[in-house]
mmCIF file of the N, C-alpha and C atoms, coordinates in Angstrom:
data_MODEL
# 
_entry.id   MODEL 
# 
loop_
_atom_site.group_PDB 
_atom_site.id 
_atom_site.type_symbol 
_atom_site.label_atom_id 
_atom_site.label_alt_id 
_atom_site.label_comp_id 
_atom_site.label_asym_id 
_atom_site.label_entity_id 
_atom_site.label_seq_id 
_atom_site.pdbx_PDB_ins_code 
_atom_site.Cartn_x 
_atom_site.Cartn_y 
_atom_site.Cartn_z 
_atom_site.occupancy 
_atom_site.B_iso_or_equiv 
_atom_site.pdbx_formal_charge 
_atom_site.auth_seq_id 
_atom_site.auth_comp_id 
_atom_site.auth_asym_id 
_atom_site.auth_atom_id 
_atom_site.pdbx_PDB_model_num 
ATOM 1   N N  . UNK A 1 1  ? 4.318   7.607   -6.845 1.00 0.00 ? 1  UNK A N  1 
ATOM 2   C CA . UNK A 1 1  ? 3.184   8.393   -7.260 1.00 0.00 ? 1  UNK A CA 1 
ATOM 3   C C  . UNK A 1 1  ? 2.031   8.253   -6.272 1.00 0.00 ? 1  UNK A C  1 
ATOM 4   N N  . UNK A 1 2  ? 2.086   6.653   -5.817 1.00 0.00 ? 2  UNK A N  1 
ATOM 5   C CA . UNK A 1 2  ? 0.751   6.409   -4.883 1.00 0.00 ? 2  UNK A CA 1 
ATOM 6   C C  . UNK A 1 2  ? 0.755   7.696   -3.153 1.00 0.00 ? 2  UNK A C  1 
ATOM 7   N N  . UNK A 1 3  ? 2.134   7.479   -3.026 1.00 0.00 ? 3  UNK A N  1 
ATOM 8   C CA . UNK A 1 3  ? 2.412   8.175   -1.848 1.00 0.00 ? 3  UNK A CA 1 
ATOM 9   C C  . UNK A 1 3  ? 2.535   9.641   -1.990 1.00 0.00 ? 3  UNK A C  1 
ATOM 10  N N  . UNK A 1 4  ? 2.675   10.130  -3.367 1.00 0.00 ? 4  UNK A N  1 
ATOM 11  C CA . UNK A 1 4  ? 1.858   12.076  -3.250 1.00 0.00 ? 4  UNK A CA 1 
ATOM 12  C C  . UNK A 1 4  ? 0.678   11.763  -3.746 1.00 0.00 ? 4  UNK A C  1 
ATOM 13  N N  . UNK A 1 5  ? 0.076   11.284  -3.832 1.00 0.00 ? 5  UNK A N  1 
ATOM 14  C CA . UNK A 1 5  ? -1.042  11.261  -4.428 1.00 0.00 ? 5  UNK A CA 1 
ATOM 15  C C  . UNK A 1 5  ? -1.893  11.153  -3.164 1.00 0.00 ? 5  UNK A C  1 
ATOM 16  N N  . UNK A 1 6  ? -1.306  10.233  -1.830 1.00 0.00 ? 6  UNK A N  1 
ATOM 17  C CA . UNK A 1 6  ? -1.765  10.244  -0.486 1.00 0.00 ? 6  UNK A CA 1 
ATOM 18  C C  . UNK A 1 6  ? -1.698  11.728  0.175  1.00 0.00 ? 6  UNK A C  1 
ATOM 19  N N  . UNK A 1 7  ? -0.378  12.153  0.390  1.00 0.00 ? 7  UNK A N  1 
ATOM 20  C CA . UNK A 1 7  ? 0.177   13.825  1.008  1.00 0.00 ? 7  UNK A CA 1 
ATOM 21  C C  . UNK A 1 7  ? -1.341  14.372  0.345  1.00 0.00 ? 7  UNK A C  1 
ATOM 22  N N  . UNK A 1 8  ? -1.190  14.876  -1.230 1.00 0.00 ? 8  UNK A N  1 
ATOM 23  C CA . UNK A 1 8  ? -1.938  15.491  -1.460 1.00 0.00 ? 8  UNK A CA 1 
ATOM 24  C C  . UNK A 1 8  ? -3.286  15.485  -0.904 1.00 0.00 ? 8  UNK A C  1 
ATOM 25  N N  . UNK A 1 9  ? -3.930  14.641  -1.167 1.00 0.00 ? 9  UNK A N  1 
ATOM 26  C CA . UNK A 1 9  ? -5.585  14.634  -0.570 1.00 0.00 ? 9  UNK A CA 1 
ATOM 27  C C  . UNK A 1 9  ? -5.851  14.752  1.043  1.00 0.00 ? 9  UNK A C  1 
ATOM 28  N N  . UNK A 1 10 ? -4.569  14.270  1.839  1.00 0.00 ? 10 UNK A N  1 
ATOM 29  C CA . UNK A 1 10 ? -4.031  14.460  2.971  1.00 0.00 ? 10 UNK A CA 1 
ATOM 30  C C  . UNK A 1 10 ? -3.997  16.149  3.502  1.00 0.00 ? 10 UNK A C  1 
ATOM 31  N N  . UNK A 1 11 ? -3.287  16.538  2.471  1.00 0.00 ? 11 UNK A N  1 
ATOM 32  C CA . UNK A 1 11 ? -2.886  18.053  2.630  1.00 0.00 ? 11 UNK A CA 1 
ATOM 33  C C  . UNK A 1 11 ? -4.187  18.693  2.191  1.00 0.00 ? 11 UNK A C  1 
ATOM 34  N N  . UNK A 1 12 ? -5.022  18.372  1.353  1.00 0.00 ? 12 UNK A N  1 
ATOM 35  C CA . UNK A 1 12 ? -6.279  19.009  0.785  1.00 0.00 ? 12 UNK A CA 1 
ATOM 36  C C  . UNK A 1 12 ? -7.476  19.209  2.219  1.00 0.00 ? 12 UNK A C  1 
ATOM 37  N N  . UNK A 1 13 ? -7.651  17.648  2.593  1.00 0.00 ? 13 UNK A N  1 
ATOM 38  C CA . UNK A 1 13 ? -8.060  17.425  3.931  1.00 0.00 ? 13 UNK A CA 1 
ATOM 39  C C  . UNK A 1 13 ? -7.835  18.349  5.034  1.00 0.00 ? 13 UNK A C  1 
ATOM 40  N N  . UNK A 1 14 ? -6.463  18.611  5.345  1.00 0.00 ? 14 UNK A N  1 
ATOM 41  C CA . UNK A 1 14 ? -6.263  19.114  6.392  1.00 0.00 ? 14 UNK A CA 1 
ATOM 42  C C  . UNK A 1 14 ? -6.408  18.379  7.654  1.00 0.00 ? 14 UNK A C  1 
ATOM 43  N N  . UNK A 1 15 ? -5.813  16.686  7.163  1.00 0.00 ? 15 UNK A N  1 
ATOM 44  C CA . UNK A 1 15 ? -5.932  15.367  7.721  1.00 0.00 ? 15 UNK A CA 1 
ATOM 45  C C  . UNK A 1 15 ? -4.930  14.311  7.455  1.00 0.00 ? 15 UNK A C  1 
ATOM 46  N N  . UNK A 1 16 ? -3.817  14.299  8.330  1.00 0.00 ? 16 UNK A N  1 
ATOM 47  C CA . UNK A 1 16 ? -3.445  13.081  8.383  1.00 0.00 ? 16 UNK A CA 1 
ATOM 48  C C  . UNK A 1 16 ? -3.114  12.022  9.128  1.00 0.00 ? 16 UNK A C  1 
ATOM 49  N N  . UNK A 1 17 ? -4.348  12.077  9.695  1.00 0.00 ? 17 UNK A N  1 
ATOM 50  C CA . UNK A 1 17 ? -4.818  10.809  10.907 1.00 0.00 ? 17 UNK A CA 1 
ATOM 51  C C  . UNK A 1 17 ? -5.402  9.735   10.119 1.00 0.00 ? 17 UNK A C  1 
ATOM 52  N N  . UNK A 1 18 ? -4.552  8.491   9.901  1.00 0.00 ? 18 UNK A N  1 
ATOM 53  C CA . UNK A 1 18 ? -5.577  7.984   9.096  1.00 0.00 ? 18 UNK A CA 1 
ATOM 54  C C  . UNK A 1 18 ? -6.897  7.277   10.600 1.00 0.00 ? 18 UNK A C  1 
ATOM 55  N N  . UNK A 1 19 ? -6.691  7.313   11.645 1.00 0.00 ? 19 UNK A N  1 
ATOM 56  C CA . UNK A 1 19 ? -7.468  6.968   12.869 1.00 0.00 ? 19 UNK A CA 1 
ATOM 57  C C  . UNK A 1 19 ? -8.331  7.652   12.376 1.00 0.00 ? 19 UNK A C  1 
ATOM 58  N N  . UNK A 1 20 ? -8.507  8.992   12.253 1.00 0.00 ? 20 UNK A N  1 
ATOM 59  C CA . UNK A 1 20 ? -9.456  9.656   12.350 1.00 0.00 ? 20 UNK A CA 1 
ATOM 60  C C  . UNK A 1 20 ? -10.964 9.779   11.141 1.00 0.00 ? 20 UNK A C  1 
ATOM 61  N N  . UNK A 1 21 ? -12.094 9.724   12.036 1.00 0.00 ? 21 UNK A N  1 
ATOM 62  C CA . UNK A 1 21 ? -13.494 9.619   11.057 1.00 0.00 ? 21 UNK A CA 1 
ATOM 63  C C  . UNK A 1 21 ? -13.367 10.469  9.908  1.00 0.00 ? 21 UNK A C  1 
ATOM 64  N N  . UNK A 1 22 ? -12.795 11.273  9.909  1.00 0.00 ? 22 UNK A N  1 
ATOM 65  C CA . UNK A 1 22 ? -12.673 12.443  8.779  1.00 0.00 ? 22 UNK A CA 1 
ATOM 66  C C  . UNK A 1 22 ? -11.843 12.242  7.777  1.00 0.00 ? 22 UNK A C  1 
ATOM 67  N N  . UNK A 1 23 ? -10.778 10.913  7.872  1.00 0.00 ? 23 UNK A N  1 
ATOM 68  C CA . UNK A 1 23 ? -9.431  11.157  7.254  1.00 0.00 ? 23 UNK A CA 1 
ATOM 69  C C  . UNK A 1 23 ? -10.355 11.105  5.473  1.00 0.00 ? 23 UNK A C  1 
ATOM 70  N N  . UNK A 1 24 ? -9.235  11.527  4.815  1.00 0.00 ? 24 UNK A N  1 
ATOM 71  C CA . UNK A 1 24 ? -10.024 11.347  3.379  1.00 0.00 ? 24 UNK A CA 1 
ATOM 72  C C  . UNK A 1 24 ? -10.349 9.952   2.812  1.00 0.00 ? 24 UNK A C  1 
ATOM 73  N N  . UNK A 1 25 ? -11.021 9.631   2.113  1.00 0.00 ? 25 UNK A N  1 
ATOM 74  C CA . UNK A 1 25 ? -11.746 8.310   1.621  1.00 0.00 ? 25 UNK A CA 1 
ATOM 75  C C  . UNK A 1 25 ? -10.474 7.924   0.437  1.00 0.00 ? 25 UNK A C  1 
ATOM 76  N N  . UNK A 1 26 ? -10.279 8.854   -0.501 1.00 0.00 ? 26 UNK A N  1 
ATOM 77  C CA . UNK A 1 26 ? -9.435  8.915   -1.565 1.00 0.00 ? 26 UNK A CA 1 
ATOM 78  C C  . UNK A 1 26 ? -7.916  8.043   -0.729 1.00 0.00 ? 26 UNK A C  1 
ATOM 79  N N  . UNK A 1 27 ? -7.562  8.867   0.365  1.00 0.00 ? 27 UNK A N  1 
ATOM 80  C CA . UNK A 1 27 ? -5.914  8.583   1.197  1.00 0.00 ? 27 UNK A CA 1 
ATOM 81  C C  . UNK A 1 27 ? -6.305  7.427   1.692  1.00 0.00 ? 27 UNK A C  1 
ATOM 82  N N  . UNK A 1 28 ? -7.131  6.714   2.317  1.00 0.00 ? 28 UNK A N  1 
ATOM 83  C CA . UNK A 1 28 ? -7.486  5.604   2.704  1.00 0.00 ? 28 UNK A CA 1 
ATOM 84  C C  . UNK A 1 28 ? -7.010  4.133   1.670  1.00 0.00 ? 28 UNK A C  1 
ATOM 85  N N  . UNK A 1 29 ? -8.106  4.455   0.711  1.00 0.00 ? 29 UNK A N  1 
ATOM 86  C CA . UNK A 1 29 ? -8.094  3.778   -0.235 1.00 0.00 ? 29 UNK A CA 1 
ATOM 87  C C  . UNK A 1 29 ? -6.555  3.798   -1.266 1.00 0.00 ? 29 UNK A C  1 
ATOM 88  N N  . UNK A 1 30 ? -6.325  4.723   -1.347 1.00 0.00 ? 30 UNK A N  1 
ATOM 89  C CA . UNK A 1 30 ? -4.632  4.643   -1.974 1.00 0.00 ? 30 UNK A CA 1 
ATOM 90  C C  . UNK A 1 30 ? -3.799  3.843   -1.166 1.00 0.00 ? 30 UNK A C  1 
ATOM 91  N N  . UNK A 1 31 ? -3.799  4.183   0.257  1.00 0.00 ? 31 UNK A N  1 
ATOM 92  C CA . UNK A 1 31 ? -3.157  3.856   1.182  1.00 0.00 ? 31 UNK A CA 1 
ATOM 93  C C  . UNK A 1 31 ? -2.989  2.286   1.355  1.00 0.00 ? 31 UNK A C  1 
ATOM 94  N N  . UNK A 1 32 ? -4.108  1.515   1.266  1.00 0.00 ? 32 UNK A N  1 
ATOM 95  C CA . UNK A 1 32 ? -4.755  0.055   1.363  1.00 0.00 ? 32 UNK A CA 1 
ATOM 96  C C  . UNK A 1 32 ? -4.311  -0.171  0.084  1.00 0.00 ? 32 UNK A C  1 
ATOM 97  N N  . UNK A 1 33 ? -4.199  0.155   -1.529 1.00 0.00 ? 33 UNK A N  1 
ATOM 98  C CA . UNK A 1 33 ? -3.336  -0.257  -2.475 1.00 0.00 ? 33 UNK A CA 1 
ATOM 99  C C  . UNK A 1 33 ? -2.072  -0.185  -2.416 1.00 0.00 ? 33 UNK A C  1 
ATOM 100 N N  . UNK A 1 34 ? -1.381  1.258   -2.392 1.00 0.00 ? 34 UNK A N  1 
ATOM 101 C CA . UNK A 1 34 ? -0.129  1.134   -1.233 1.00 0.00 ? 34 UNK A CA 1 
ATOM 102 C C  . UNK A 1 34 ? 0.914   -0.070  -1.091 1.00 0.00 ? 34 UNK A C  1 
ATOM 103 N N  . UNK A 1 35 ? 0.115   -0.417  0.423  1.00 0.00 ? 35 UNK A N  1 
ATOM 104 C CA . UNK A 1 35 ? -0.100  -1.814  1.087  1.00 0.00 ? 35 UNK A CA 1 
ATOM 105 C C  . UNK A 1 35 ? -0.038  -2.705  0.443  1.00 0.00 ? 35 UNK A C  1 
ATOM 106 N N  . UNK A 1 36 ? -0.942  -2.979  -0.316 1.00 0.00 ? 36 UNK A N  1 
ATOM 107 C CA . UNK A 1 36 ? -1.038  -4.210  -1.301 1.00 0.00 ? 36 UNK A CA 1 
ATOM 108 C C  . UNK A 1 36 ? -0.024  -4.256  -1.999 1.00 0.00 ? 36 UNK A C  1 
ATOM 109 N N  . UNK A 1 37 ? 0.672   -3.639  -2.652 1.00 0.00 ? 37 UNK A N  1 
ATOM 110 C CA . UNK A 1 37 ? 1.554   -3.637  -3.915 1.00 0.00 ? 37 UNK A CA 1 
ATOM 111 C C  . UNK A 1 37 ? 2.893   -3.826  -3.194 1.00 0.00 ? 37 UNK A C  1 
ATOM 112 N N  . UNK A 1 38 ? 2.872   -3.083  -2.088 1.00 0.00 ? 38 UNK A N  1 
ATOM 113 C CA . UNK A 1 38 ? 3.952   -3.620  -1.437 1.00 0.00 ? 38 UNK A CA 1 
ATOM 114 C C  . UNK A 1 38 ? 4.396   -4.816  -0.676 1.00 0.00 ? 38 UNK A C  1 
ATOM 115 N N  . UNK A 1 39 ? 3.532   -5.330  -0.182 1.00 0.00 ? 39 UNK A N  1 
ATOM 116 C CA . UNK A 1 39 ? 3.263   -6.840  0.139  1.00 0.00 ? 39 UNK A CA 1 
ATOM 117 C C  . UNK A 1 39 ? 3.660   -7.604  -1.183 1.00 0.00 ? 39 UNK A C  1 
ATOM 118 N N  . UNK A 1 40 ? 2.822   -7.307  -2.381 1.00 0.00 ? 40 UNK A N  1 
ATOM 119 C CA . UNK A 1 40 ? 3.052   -8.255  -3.535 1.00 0.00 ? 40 UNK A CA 1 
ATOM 120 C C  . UNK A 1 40 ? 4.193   -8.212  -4.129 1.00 0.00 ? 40 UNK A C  1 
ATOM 121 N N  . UNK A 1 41 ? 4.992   -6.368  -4.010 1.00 0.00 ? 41 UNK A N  1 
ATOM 122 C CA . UNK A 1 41 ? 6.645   -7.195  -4.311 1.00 0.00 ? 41 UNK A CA 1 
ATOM 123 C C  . UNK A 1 41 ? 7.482   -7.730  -3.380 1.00 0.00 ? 41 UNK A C  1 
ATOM 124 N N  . UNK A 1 42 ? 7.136   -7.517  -2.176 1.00 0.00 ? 42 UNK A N  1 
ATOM 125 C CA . UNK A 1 42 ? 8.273   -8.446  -1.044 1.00 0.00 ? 42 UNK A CA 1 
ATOM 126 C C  . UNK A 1 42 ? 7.856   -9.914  -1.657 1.00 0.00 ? 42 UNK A C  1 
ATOM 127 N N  . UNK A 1 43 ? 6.790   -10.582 -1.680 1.00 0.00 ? 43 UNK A N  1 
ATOM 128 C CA . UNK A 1 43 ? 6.317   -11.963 -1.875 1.00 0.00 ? 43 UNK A CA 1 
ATOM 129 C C  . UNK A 1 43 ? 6.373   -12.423 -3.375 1.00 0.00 ? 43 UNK A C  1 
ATOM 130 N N  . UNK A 1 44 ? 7.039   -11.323 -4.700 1.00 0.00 ? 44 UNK A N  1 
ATOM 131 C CA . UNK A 1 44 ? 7.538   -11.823 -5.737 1.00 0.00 ? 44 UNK A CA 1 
ATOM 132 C C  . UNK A 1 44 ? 8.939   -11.163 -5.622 1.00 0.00 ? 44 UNK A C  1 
ATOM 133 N N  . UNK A 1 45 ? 10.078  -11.125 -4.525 1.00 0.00 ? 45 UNK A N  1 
ATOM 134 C CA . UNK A 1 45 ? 10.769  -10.767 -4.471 1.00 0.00 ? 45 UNK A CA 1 
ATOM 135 C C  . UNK A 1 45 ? 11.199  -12.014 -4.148 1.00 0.00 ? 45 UNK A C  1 
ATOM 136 N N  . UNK A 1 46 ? 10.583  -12.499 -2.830 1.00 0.00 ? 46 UNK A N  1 
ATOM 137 C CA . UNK A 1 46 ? 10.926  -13.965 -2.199 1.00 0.00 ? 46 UNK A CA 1 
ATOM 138 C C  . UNK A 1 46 ? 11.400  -15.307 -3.423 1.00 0.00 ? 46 UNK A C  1 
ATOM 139 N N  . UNK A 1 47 ? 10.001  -14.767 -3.638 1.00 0.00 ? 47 UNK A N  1 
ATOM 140 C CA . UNK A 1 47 ? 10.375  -16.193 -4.450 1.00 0.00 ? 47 UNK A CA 1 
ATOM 141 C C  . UNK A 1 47 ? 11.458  -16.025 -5.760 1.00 0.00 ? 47 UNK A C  1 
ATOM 142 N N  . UNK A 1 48 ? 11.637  -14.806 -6.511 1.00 0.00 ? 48 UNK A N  1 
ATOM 143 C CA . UNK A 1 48 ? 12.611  -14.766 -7.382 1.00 0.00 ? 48 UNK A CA 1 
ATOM 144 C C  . UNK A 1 48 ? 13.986  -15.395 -6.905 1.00 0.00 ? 48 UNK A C  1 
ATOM 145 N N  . UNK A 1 49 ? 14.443  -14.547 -5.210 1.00 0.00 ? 49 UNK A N  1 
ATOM 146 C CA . UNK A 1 49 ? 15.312  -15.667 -4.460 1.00 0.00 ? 49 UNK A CA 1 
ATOM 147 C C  . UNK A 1 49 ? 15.061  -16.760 -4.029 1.00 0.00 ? 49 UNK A C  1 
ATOM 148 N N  . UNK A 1 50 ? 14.033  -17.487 -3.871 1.00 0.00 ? 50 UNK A N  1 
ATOM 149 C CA . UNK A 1 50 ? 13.839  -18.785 -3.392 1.00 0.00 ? 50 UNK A CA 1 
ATOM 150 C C  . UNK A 1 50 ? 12.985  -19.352 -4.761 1.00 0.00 ? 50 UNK A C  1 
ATOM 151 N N  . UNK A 1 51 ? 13.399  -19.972 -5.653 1.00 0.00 ? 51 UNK A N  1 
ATOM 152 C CA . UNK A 1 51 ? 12.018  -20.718 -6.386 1.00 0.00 ? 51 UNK A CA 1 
ATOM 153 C C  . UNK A 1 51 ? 11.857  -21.831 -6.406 1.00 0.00 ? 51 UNK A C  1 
ATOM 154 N N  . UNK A 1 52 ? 12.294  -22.473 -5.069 1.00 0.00 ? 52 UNK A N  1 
ATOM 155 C CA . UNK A 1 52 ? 11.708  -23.677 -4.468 1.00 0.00 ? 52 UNK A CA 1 
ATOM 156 C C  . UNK A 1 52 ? 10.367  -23.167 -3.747 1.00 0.00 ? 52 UNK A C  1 
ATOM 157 N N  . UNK A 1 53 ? 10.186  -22.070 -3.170 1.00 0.00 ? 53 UNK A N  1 
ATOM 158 C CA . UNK A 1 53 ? 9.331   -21.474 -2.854 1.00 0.00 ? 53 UNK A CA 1 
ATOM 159 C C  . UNK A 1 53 ? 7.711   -21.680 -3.526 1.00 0.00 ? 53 UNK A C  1 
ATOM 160 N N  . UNK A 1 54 ? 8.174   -21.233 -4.912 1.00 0.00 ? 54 UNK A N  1 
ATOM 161 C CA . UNK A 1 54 ? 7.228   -21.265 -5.843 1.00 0.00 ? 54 UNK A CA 1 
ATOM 162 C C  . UNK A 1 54 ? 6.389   -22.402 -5.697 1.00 0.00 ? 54 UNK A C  1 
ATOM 163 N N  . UNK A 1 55 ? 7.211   -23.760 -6.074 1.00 0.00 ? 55 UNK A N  1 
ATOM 164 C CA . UNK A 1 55 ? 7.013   -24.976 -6.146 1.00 0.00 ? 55 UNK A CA 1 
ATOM 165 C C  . UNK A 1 55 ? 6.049   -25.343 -4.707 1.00 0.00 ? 55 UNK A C  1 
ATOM 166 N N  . UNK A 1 56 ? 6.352   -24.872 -3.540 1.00 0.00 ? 56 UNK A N  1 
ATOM 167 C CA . UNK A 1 56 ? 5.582   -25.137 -2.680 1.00 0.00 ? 56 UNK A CA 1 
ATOM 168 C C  . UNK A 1 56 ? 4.173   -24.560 -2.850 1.00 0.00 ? 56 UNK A C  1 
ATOM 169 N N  . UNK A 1 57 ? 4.379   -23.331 -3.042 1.00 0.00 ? 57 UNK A N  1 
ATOM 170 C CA . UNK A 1 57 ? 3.073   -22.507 -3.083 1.00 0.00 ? 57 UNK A CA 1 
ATOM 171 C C  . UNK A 1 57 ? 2.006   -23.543 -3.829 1.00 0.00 ? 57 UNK A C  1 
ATOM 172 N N  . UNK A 1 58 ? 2.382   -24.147 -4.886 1.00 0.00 ? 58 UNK A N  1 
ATOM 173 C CA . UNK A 1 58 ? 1.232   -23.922 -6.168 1.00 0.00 ? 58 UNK A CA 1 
ATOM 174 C C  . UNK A 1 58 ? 0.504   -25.417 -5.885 1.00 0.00 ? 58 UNK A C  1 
# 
């Protein structure tokens, strides 16, 4: 959902540079959650296979 929800405001824009000063604020910011969420399931992915892992972390 996060990633049409990017196209769209992208496509609204008539922008999809995120380089660029113009890109939309909305695609930015989705984009940087995105990111985040995907980072946070590789790193609760890890540890579901490793939960010695866990044990280190905490």
């Amino acid at each position: 959902m996060l990633e049409a929800d990017i196209q769209e405001e992208e496509r609204k824009a008539g922008n999809a540079d995120t380089g660029s000063a113009t890109y939309p604020m909305l695609a930015r910011t989705l984009r940087t959650r995105l990111d985040n969420l995907r980072a946070s399931i590789a790193l609760l992915e890890r540890r579901r296979e490793n939960p010695s892992e866990l044990a280190r972390a905490a």
